[in-house]
N, C-alpha and C positions, 0 to 999 in steps of 0.2 A: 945392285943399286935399284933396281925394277922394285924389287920387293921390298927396300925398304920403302919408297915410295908409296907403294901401293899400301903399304901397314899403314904409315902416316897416314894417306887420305882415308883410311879404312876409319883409324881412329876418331879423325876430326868429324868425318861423318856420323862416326856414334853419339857424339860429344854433340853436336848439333839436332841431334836427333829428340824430341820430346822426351821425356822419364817415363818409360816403359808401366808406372804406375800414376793413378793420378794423386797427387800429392795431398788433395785434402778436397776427399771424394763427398758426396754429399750425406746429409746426416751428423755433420759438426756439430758440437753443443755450445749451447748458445747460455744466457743468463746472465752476462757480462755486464750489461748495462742496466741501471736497475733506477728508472725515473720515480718513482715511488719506493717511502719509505717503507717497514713496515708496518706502522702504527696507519700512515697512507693506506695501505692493503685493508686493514684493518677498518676503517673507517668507509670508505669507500665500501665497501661488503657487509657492514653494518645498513650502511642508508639504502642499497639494493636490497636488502631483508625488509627493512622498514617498510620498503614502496608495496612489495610484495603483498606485504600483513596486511598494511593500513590502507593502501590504496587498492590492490588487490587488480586482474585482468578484467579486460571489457572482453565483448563479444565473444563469449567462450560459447563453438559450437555444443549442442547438445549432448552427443556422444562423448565428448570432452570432458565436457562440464557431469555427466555423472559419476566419468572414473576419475577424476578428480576429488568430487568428494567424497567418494567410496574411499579416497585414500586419507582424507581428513582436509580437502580446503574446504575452507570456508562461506556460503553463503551469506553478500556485504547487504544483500535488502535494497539495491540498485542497481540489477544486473550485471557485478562486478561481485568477481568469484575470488576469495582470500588464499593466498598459499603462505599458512603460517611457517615460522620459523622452523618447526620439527621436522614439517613436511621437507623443507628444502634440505636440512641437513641429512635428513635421513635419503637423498634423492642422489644427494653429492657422495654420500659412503657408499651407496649402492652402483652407483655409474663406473663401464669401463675406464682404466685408466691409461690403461694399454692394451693397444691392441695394430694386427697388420694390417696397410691396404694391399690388400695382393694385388700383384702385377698377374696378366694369364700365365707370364713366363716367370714361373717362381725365382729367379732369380734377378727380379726386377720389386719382388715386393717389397714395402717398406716400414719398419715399426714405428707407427704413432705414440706419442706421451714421454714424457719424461721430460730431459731439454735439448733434445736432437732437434735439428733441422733442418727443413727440405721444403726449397722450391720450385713451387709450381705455377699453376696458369688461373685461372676462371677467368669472367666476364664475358657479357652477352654483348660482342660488337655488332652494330646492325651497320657499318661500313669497313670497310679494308684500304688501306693507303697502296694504291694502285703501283703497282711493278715499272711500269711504261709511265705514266702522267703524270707520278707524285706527288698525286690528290684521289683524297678518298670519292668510295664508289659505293653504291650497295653489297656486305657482304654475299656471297653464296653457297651452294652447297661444294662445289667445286675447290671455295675459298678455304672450307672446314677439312676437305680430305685433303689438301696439301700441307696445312699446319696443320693435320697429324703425325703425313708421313715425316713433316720436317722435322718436326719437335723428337719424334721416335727417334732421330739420330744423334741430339744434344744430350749429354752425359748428364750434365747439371740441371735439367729438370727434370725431378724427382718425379712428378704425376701432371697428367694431361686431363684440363677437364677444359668443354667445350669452348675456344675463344671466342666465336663466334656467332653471329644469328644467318641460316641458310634462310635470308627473306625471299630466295624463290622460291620457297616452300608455299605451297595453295591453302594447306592447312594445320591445324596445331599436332594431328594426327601426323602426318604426313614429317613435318619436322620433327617431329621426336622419333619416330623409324627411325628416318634416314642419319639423324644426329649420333641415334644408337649403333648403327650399320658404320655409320665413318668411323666409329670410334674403336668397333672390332676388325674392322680391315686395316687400320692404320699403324693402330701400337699394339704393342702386349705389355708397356706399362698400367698402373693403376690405372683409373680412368674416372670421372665424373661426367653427370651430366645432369638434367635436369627433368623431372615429370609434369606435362605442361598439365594433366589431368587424372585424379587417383585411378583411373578406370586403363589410363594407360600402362601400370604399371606390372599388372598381372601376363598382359602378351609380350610386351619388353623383356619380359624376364624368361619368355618361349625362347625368343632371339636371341640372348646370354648362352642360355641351356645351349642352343645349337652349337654357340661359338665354346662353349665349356667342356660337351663332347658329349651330351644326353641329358635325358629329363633328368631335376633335381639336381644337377652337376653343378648351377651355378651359387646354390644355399649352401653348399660346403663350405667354397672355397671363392664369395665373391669378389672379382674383380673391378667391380660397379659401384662407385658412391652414389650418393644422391645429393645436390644440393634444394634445399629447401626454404623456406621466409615465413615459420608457422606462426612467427612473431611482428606484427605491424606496427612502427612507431608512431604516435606513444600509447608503449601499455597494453595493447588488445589484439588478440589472434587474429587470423587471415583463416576464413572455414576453408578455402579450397586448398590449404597449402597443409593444414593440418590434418584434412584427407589424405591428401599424398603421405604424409608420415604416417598415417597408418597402416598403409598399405602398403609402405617400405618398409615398414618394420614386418610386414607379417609375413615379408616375402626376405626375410634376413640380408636387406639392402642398408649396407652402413650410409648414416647421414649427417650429413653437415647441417646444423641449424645454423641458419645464417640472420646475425641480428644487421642492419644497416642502416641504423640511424644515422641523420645528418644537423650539426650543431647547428644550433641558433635556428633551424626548422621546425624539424620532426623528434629534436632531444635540446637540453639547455644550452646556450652559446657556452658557459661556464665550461673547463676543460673537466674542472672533480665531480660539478654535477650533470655534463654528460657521462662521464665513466661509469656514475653510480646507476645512472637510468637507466644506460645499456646493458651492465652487469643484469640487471634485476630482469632487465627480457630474455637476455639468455639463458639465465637460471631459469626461465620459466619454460623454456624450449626444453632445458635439460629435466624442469619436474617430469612434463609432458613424455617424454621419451619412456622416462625410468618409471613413472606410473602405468604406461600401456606395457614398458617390456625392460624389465631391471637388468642392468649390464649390459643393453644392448651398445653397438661400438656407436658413436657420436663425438663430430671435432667441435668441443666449445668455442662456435664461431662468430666472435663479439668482434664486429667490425666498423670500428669508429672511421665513420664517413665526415667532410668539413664544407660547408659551403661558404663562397666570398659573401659574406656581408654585403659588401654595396653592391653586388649584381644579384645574389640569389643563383650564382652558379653554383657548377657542383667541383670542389677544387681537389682534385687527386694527390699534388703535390701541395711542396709546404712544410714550414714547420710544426704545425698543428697536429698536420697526417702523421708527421714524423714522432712526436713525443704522442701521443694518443693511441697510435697501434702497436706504439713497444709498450705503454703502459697494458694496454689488453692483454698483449701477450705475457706479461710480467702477472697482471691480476690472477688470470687464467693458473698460470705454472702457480703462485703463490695457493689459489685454492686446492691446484693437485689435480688438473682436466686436462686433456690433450686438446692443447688450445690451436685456435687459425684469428688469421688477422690477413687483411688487407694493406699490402702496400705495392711501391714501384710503378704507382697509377698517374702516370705523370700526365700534365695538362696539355703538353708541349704537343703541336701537330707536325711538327717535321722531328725529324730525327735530329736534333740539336742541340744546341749546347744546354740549354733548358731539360733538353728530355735525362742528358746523362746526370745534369745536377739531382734534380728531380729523384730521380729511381734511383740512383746510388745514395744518396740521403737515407729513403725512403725505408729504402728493404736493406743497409747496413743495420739501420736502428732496431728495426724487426728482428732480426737475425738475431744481434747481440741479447737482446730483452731474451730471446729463446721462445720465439714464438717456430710450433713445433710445425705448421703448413703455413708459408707464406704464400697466401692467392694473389693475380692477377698480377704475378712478378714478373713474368716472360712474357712481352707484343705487343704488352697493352699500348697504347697511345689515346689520343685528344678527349681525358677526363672519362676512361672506358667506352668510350662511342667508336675507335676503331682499334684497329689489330693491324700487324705489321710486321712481315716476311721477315725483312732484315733485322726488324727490333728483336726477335726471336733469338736472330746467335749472336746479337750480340749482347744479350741480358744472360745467352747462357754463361758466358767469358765473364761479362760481371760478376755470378753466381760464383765461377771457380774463385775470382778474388775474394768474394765474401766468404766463402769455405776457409779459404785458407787462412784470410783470418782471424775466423772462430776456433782453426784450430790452434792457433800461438806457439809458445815455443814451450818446448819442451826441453828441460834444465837434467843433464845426466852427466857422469864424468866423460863421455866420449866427446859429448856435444860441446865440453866447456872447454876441450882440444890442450889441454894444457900440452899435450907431448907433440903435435901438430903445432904450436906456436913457438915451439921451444926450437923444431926443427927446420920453421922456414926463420925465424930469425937467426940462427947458426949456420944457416943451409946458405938458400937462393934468395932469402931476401924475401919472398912472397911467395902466393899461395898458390898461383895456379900450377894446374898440374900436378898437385897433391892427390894422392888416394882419400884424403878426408875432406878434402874439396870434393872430388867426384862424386864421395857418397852422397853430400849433404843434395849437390845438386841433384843427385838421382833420388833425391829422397824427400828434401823438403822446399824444395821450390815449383811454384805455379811458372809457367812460361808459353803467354797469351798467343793466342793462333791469328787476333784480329789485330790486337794494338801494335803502334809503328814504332820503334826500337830503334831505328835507323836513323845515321848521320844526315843533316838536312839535304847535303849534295843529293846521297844517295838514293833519297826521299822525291829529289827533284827527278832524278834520273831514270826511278824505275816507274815513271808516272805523276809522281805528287799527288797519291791517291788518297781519300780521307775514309775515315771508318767507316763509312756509308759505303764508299765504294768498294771497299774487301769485305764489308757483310753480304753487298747485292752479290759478289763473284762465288761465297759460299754458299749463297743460298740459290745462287744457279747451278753447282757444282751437285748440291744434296738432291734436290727436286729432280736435275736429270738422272741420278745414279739411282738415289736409294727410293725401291719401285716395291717396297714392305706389300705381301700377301697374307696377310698374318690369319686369312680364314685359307682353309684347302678348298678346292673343287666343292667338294662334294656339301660343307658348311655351307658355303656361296648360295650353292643352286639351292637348297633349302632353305635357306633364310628370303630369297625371292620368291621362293613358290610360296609362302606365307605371307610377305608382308610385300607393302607397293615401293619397292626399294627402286628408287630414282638413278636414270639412267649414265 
C-alpha cells in the first residue's frame, strides 16, 4: 500500500513538474504578420533610394566622404554627398546576411538573419525603479552589475546589451571600463555595449582579449557588439559616431547601426514617409559599413521611434510603435538584412496594467513581422529613462509566450490523435491521463513560473499576491543565489592592473 502511494505521489510530482524542455526556446521564426504590402515594400525602398540620389547626406566627415566617393557617391555642389542607386544595391549584395553573435560560452551563441527571433535588451537608463521605494533614482554602476547577473539567469533573453547609464561614473573613460568590466563578469551571453569615443575602442578590446584568453583571441570569435548612431536625423552623419565605426570595424567588432528617428520631429509625422526617410539613413549606415569593410556582420537597425504630438514627448508605447517597428522589421527581412527594431518600450512608470498592455502589444507585433533582434524588450520602463529588476523576469515569461507563439502548431498524423480520440471517446470519456496527453504536455506547452493560475480562494489564501509581488520574490531569490564569476582569478587581477576598474 506504502508503495503504491509513494508511486502515485512520485507521479503527480512529475506531472507537476515544468517540461524537462523548453517548449518554444528562443529563435522562433517570425514573419506572420506582414503590415505592408508588397508593392508597399516596393515603394517605400524606391523613395528611400530617391532621398539618397537626390537629396543625398549632410555633414559627411572627411575620411568618409572620400571612401565614399572612391566607391562612386556623388558630389551634390552643397556639401551633400549622393549615394546613387548602384552604389546602394551593390552595398546590399555585398552585406552579411548571416552571421553569429557569439556568446563567450559558445553554447549561448546566437545566429542572426533569416526570420529567427531573439530578444533582448538595449537602452541607456540614467534611473532604476528603486527595490525599497518604488520610485526611480539615479542608475549606478552597482545597478548595471546586477542586471547582468540577473538577466544571465533568464532563458528568454537571447543577448544583454547595457540597460543602463552608471551616472557615478566621473568620466566617459571611466564608464566605458567599467560598463565593459560588468559586462564580462556578469554573463557569457552575447553582449553589447557602447563606445563613448573611437580612441576607446582599441584598449577595450585589451579587456575583451583578457576576458577571451590572450592577445588577438577576441578578433576570432567576438563576443562584443557595438551599438552605434553614425546616422543623425534628418539625413546627415554624426563625425564622432562614424569614428567609432571605424575603429570597430578595424578591430572586427560586429555593429548595430542604429537609426532613431522620431515622427513628426526629426523624420515625417506620416507613418509611409517616416518608414521611407528611415529606411534611406539606414541604407546609408549600411553603404558606410560595406564601403570601409564588405561583409563586415551589421544588424540593419531601423528603429522607428514616435513622439505624442500635443506634448513633444517621447512615446514608447502605442499603436504607432506597434505597426511602425513590425513594418521595419518586415522592410528589413523583405530587402534580405539581418534586421533589429525597437520595441516593449513602454511609457508606463509603475509596473502596471499600462506597462503589460504596452509591451505585450509592442514586442508581439515585432516578433510576428520577424524582426530578427528585438532591443529594449527586457526592463525597460518610463519611455527608456528607467530600468526595472522585476520588469526583467517578468518580460522574460512574456518572451516564453511570445516564443510559443511564433512557433504555432504543427499539423502531423500523431498530432491530429485520430487513434487518441477514438480511444477516450470508447474509453474514459476524456483525456487525462492519456500517454498522448502527457506527451503533448511535455512537449508543447509553455507553463508560466510568474502568472497566477489559481482559484480565487486559493489566490486569497496563499497571499493575494500580484505579479509584481512574485517577480520582486524571484528577483530576490536570483540576486541572492546566482553570484556568476564568469572572469577567473587570474583574468580579474589583469584586467585591474590595466584599467581603473571601479570598486
Amino acid at each position: 500500500m506504502n508503495k503504491i502511494r509513494s508511486g502515485r505521489k512520485a507521479r503527480l510530482a512529475h506531472r507537476a513538474a515544468p517540461p524537462p524542455i523548453n517548449p518554444a526556446a528562443p529563435g522562433q521564426r517570425g514573419g506572420q504578420y506582414r503590415p505592408l504590402s508588397d508593392s508597399d515594400c516596393q515603394n517605400i525602398y524606391n523613395a528611400a533610394v530617391r532621398l539618397l540620389s537626390e537629396l543625398g547626406m549632410g555633414e559627411v566627415p572627411k575620411r568618409l566622404w572620400d571612401d565614399l566617393t572612391a566607391a562612386g557617391a556623388v558630389d551634390l555642389g552643397n556639401d551633400r554627398l549622393s549615394l546613387p542607386p548602384a552604389l546602394i544595391e551593390d552595398c546590399i549584395d555585398k552585406a552579411a546576411k548571416t552571421f553569429p553573435l557569439h556568446g563567450r560560452d559558445p553554447n549561448r551563441t546566437i545566429e542572426v538573419g533569416g526570420d529567427r527571433v531573439y530578444f533582448g535588451t538595449g537602452g541607456a537608463a540614467v534611473n532604476t525603479l528603486d527595490r525599497s521605494t518604488g520610485l526611480y533614482r539615479p542608475s549606478t554602476l552597482q545597478d548595471l552589475h546586477d542586471f547582468t547577473r540577473l538577466q544571465d539567469a533568464l532563458d528568454n533573453v537571447a543577448w544583454f546589451t547595457r540597460c543602463c547609464i552608471a551616472t557615478d561614473m566621473t568620466s566617459e573613460w571611466d564608464l566605458d571600463v567599467n560598463t565593459a568590466y560588468a559586462l564580462m563578469r556578469g554573463t557569457t551571453k552575447p553582449v553589447a555595449t557602447a563606445f563613448t569615443l573611437a580612441n576607446h575602442v582599441a584598449p577595450l578590446v585589451q579587456l575583451f582579449d583578457i576576458a577571451a584568453g590572450g592577445d588577438g583571441e577576441f578578433a576570432k570569435r567576438p563576443f562584443v557588439k557595438a551599438h552605434i548612431s553614425p546616422v543623425i536625423s534628418p539625413m546627415r552623419f554624426g563625425e564622432d559616431a562614424v569614428d567609432v565605426t571605424y575603429a570597430c570595424l578595424e578591430h572586427n567588432i560586429p555593429v548595430s547601426c542604429i537609426t532613431a528617428a522620431q515622427a513628426g520631429a526629426t523624420a515625417p509625422a506620416t507613418l509611409a514617409g517616416f518608414l521611407a526617410m528611415s529606411l534611406a539613413e539606414t541604407l546609408a549606415s549600411l553603404v558606410m559599413v560595406n564601403v570601409i569593410k564588405p561583409g563586415h556582420p551589421m544588424i540593419f537597425s531601423n528603429w522607428p521611434l514616435v513622439i505624442d504630438l500635443r506634448t513633444g514627448a517621447f512615446a514608447g508605447g502605442g499603436g504607432e510603435t506597434t505597426v511602425l517597428n513590425a513594418a521595419s522589421a518586415q522592410l528589413s527581412n523583405w530587402i534580405g538584412l539581418p534586421s533589429g527594431v525597437a520595441s516593449s518600450m513602454t511609457d508606463a512608470k509603475a509596473i502596471d496594467a499600462q506597462y503589460g498592455a504596452e509591451k505585450a502589444m509592442t514586442s508581439l507585433a515585432a516578433a510576428l513581422a520577424g524582426g530578427n533582434l528585438i532591443y529594449e524588450s527586457s526592463g525597460m520602463t518610463a519611455s527608456l529613462l528607467g530600468a526595472s529588476f522585476e520588469a526583467f523576469v517578468l518580460d522574460d515569461e512574456m518572451h516564453a509566450m511570445t516564443y510559443r507563439a511564433l512557433r504555432g502548431i504543427e499539423v502531423t498524423e500523431d498530432n491530429l490523435g485520430f487513434d487518441a480520440i477514438c480511444g477516450a471517446v470508447l474509453g474514459d470519456g476524456h483525456f487525462l491521463g492519456s500517454d498522448h496527453t502527457y506527451q503533448a504536455m511535455e512537449r508543447d506547452y509553455h507553463y508560466p513560473s510568474l502568472a497566477d493560475r489559481e482559484q480565487p480562494q486559493t489566490w486569497a489564501d496563499t497571499g493575494a499576491q500580484t505579479a509584481f509581488d512574485r517577480a520582486k520574490t524571484r528577483v530576490d531569490h536570483i540576486l541572492a543565489t546566482h553570484q556568476p564569476e564568469h572572469l577567473s582569478a587570474d583574468q580579474d587581477a589583469k584586467i585591474r592592473a590595466a584599467f581603473p576598474i571601479a570598486p
